[in-house]
TORKOL-4160 file (C-alpha; in steps of 0.2 Angstrom, whole numbers, padded with zeros to 4 digits, m for minus):
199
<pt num="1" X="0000" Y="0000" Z="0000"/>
<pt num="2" X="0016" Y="0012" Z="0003"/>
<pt num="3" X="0022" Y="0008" Z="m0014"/>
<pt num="4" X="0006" Y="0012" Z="m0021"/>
<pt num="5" X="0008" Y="0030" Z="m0016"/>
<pt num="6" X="0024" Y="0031" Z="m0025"/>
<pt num="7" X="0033" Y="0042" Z="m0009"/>
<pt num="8" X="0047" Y="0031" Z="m0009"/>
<pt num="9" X="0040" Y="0027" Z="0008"/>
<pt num="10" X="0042" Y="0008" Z="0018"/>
<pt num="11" X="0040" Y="m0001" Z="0035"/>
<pt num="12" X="0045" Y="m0017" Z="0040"/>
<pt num="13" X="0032" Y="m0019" Z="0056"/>
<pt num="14" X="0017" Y="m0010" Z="0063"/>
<pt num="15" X="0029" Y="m0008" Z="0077"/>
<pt num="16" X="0043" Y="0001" Z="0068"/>
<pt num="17" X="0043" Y="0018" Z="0076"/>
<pt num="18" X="0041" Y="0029" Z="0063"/>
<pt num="19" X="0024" Y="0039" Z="0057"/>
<pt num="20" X="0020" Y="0028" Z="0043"/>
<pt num="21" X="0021" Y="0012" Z="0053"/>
<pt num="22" X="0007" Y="0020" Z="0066"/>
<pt num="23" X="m0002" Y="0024" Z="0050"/>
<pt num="24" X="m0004" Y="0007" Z="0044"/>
<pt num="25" X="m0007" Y="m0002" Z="0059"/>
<pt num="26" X="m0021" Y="0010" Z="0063"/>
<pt num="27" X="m0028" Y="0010" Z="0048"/>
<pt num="28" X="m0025" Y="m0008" Z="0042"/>
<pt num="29" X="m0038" Y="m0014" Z="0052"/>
<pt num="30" X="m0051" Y="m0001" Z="0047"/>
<pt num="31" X="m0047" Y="m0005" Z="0029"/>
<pt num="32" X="m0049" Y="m0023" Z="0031"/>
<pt num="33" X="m0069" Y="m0021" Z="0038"/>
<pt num="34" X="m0073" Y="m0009" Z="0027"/>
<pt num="35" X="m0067" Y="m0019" Z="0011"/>
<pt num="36" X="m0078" Y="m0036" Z="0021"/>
<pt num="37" X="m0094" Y="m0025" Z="0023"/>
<pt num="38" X="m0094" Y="m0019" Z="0004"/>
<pt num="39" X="m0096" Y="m0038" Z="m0002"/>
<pt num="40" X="m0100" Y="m0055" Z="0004"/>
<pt num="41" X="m0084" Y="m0067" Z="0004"/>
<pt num="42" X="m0086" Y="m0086" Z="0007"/>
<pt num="43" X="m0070" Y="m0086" Z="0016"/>
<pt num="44" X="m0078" Y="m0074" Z="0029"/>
<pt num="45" X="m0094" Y="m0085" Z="0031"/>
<pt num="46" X="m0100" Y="m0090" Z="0047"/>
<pt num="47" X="m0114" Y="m0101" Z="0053"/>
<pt num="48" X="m0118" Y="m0101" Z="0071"/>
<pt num="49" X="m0134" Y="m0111" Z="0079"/>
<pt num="50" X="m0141" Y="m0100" Z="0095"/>
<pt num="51" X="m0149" Y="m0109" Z="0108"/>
<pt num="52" X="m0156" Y="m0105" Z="0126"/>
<pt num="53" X="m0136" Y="m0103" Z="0131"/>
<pt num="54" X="m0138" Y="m0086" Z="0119"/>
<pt num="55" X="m0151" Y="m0080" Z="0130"/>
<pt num="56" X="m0148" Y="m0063" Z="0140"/>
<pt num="57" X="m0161" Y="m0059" Z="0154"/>
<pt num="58" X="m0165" Y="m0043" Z="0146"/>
<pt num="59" X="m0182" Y="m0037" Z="0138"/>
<pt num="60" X="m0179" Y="m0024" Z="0123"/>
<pt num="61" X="m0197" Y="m0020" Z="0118"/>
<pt num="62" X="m0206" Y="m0022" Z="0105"/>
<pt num="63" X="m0195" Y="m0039" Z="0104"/>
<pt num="64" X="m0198" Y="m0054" Z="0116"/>
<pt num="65" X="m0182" Y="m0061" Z="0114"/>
<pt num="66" X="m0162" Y="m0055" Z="0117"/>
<pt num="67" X="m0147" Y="m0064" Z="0111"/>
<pt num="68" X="m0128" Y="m0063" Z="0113"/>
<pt num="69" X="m0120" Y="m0067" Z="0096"/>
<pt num="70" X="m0100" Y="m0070" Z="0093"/>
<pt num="71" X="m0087" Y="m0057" Z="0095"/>
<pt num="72" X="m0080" Y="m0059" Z="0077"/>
<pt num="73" X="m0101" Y="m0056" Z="0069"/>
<pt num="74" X="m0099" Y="m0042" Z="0055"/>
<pt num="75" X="m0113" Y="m0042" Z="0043"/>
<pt num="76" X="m0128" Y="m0055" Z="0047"/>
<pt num="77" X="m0135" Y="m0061" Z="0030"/>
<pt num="78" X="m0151" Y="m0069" Z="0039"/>
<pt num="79" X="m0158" Y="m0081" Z="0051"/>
<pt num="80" X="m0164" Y="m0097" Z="0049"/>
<pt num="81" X="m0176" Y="m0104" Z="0060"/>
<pt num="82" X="m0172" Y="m0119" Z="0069"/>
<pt num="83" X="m0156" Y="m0133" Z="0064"/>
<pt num="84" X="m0156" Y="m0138" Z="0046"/>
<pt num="85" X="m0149" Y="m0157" Z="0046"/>
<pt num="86" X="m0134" Y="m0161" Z="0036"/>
<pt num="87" X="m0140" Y="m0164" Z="0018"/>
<pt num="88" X="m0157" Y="m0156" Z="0023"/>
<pt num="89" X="m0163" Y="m0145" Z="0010"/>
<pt num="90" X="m0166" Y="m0127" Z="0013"/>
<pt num="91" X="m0185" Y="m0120" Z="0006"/>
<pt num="92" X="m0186" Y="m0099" Z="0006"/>
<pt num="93" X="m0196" Y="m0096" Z="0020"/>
<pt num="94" X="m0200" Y="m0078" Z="0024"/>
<pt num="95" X="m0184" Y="m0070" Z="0034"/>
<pt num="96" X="m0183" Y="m0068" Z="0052"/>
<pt num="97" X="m0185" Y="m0050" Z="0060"/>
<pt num="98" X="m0172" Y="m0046" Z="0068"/>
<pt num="99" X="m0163" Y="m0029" Z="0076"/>
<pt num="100" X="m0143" Y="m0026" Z="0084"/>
<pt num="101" X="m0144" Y="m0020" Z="0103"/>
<pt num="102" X="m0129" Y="m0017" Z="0114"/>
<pt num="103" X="m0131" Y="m0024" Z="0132"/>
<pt num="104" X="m0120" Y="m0021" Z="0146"/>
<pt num="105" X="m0106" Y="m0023" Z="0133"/>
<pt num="106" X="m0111" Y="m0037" Z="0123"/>
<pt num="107" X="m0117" Y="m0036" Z="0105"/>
<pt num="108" X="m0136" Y="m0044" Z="0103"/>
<pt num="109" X="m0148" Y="m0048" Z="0093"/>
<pt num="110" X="m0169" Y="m0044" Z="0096"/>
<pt num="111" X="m0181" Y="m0052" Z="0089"/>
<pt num="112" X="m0198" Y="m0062" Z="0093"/>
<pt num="113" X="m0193" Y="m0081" Z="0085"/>
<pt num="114" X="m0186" Y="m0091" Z="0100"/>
<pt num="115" X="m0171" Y="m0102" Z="0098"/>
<pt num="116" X="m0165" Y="m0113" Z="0091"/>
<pt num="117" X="m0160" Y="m0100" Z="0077"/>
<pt num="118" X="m0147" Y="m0103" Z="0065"/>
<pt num="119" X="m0138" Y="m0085" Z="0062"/>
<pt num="120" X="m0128" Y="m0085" Z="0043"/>
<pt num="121" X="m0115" Y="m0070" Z="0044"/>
<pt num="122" X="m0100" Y="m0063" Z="0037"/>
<pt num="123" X="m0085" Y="m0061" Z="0052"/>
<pt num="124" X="m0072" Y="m0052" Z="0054"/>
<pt num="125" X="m0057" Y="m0059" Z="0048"/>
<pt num="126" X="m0039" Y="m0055" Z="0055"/>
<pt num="127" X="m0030" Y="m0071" Z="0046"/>
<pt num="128" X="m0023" Y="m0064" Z="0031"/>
<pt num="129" X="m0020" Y="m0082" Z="0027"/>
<pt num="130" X="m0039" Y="m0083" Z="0023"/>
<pt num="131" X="m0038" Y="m0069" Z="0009"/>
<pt num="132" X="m0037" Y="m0075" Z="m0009"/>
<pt num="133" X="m0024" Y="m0065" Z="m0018"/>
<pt num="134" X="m0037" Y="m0053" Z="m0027"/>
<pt num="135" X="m0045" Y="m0047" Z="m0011"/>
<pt num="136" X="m0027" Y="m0044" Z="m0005"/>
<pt num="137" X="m0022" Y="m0032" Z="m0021"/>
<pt num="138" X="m0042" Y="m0025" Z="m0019"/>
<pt num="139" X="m0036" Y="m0021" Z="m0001"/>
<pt num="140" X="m0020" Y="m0015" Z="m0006"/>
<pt num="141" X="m0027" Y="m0001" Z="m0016"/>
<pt num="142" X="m0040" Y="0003" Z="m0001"/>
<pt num="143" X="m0026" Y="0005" Z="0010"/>
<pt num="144" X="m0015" Y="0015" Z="m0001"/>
<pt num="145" X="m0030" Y="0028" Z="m0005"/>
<pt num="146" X="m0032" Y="0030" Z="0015"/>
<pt num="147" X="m0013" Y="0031" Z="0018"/>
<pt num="148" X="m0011" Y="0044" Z="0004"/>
<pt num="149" X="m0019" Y="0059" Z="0011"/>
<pt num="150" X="m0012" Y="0057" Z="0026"/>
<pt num="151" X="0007" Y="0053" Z="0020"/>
<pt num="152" X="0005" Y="0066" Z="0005"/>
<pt num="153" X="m0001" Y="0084" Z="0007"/>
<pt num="154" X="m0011" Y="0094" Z="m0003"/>
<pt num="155" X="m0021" Y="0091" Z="m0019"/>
<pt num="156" X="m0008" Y="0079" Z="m0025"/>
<pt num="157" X="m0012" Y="0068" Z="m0009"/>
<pt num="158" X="m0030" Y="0069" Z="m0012"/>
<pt num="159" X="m0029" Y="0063" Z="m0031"/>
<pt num="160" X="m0019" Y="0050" Z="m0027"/>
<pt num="161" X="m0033" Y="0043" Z="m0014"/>
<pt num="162" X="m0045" Y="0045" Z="m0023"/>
<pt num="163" X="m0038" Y="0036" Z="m0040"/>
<pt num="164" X="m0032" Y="0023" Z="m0029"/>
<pt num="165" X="m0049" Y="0021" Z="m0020"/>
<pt num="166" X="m0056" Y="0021" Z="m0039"/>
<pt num="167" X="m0045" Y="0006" Z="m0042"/>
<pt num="168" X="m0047" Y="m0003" Z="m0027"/>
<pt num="169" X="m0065" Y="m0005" Z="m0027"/>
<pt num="170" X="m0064" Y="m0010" Z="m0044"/>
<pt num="171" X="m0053" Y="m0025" Z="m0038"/>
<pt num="172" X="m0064" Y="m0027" Z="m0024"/>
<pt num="173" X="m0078" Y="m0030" Z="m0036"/>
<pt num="174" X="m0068" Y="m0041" Z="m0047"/>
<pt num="175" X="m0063" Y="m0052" Z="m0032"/>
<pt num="176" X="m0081" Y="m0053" Z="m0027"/>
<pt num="177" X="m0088" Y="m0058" Z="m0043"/>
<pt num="178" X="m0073" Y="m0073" Z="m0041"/>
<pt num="179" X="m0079" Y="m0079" Z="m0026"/>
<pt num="180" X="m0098" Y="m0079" Z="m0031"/>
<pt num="181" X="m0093" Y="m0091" Z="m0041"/>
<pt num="182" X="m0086" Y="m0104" Z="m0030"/>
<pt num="183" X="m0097" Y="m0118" Z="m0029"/>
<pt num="184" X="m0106" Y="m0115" Z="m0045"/>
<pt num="185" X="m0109" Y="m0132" Z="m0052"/>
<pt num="186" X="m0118" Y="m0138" Z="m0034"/>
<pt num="187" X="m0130" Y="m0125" Z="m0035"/>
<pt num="188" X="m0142" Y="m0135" Z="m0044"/>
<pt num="189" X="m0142" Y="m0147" Z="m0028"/>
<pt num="190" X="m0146" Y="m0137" Z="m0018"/>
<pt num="191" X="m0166" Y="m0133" Z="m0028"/>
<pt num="192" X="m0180" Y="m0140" Z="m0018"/>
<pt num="193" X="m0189" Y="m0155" Z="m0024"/>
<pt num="194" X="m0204" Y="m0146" Z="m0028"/>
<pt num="195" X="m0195" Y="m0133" Z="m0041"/>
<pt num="196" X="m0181" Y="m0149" Z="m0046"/>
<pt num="197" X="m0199" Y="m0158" Z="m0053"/>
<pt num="198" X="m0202" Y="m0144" Z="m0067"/>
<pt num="199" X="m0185" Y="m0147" Z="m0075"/>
């Protein structure tokens, strides 16, 4: 991402002591969420079943119902009710109602189903072992556009962040149509019986 903004610039660690290292450990982070809340990625997915353990003591009306949910939850796609068995096949059922709360320091959910819930969600990744090589350039150009007004003053600085966000979300985009299409040819699979009938 240094490189990118061409000011000869370089860190070995977030823990180098120089400004640019403080940057980029500051802003890496930041750059990482915002690139995992623009699309969905299968290597962020995340199934997590919530039962009566889930269950904080706390009314948040209009909902009956709070749960805890996992540190590392980002964006949830949707909840399922109840435990779908392994090789069970999922029918579109309306989605459930659901709402974020913070309670005494722990990220909920609200809603009025009761458990067993199934959550789907997109997590935060820290283990850049996990990111395919697209999103890593994607994020490369994300970070750069962040670091470049802040290591580049002046217009100069600001054309280059905004080029480089330009680019990176363009790769970010690219990446994401890639990973839409892992899995492709089980899709079919996973149809219902009843629509699998009118082939």
């Amino acid at each position: 991402a240094l490189d990118l903004i061409g000011a000869g610039l370089s860190i070995t660690s977030f823990d180098d002591q120089t400004k640019q290292a403080e940057l980029c450990k500051r802003l890496y982070p930041l750059a990482v969420e915002r690139c995992l809340a623009k699309y969905y990625f299968s290597f962020a997915r995340r199934d997590e079943v919530l039962t009566k353990d889930n269950l904080v003591d706390y009314v948040s009306l209009p909902y009956l119902y709070t749960y805890k949910i996992p540190d590392d939850v980002q964006t949830i796609h949707y909840l399922e009710r109840g435990i779908r068995k392994e090789g069970g096949e999922k029918i579109d059922t309306p989605n459930i109602d659901f709402n974020f709360r913070e309670i005494h320091g722990q990220r909920c959910i609200v809603t009025d189903e009761e458990v067993p819930i199934t959550m789907h969600y997109q997590a935060k990744i820290t283990d850049t072992n996990l990111f395919p090589s697209d999103f890593t350039e994607a994020l490369e150009y994300c970070l750069g556009a962040r670091l470049a007004t802040a290591c580049i003053k002046g217009t100069t600085g600001i054309q280059i962040s905004i080029h480089l966000m330009s680019q990176g979300i363009a790769f970010l985009s690219m990446a994401a149509g890639h990973d839409s299409q892992q899995g492709a040819d089980s899709i079919q699979t996973n149809v219902p019986s009843l629509i699998k009938a009118r082939y």
